[in-house]
C-alpha positions, 0 to 999 in steps of 0.5 A: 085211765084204766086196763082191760082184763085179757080174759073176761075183758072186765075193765080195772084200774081206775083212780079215785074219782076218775071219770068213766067208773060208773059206766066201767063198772056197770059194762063190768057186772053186766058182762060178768052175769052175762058169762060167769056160770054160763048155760044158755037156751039154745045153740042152733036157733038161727031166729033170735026168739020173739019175746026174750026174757031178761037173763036169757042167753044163746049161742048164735049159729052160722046161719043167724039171721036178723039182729044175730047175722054175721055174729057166729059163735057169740054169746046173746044175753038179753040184759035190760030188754037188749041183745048184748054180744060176748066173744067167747074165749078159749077154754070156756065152757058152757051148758047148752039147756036144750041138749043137756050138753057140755060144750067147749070153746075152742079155736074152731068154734064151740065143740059138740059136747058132752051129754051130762 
């Protein structure tokens, strides 16, 4: 049986042999590529773009429509030619590319940033 990380929400613990350690650790490295180093696109696209590269991240905004509505401040990464959703934690950090911006997550959302 395993446990789940309160901060990446990796999955450990498991038991030599114990069934569900492949798909474990597969969720596992995924989401760590999905959020270790994080610098996404873009942060107020409210479309999720037509023809998404692979390893391509964004941060959805309030008015997201199609497979992003109702998924405000998520992390949208393409991994094997599918959306996949992180919840942010607070603390993180993230470089929105198109701003040239550091932004923090905070209990209110993802802050303005900073210009670096």
């Amino acid at each position: 049986m395993s446990s789940t990380d309160p901060n990446l929400g990796l999955n450990y613990g498991w038991t030599l042999g114990e069934s569900g350690w492949d798909s474990g650790m597969d969720a596992n490295l995924k989401r760590l590529g999905a959020v270790v180093g994080l610098s996404v696109k873009d942060r107020d696209l409210t479309t999720p773009p037509a023809n998404p590269a692979n390893g391509d991240r964004y941060l959805i905004p309030a008015a997201a429509t199609g497979v992003w509505a109702g998924k405000t401040n998520l992390i949208a990464a393409r991994i094997a030619d599918v959306w996949e959703y992180h919840t942010p934690k607070i603390g993180w950090l993230c470089f929105i590319e198109d701003e040239a911006n550091l932004s923090a997550y905070k209990s209110t959302g993802w802050s303005a940033g900073l210009a670096i």
